[in-house]
C-alpha positions as CSV (number, residue, x, y, z in Angstrom):
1,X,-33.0,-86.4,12.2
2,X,-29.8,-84.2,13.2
3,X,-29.9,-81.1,14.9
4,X,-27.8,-78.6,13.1
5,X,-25.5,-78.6,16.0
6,X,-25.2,-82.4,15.2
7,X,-24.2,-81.4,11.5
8,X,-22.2,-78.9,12.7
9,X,-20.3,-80.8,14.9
10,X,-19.6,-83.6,12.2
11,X,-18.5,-81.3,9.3
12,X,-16.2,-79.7,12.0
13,X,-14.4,-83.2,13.0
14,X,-14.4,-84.4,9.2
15,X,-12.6,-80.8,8.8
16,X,-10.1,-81.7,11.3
17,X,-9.3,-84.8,9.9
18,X,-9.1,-84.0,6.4
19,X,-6.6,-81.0,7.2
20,X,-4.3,-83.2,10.1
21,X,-4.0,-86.0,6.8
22,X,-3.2,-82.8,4.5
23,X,-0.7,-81.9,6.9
24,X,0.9,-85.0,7.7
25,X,0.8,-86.2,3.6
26,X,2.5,-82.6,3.0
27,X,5.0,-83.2,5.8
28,X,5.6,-86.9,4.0
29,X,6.4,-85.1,0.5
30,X,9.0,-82.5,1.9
31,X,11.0,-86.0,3.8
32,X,10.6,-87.8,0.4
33,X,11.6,-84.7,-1.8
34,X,14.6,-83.6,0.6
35,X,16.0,-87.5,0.2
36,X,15.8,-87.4,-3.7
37,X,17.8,-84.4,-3.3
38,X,20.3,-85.9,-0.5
39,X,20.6,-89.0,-3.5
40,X,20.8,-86.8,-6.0
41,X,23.6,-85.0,-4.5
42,X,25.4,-88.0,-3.6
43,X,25.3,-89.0,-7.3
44,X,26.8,-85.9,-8.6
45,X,29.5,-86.4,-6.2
46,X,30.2,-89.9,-7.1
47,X,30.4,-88.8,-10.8
């Protein structure tokens, strides 16, 4: 079985990975939302 270090060390890592995809899926939204805006702007200039 696993020391509680063990666990401790695994919930730590599956931590770290679960908030560096948080971060980079956040950091995908704000480029996707700031080109709807950059299209949206261009649209309202072209009407």
């Amino acid at each position: 079985m696993f020391s509680p270090r063990d666990l401790d060390l695994k919930s730590l890592a599956l931590h770290t990975l679960v908030a560096q995809k948080m971060r980079s899926d956040h950091s995908l939204l704000l480029k996707a939302q700031n080109n709807l805006e950059r299209m949206v702007d261009r649209g309202q200039r072209c009407s």
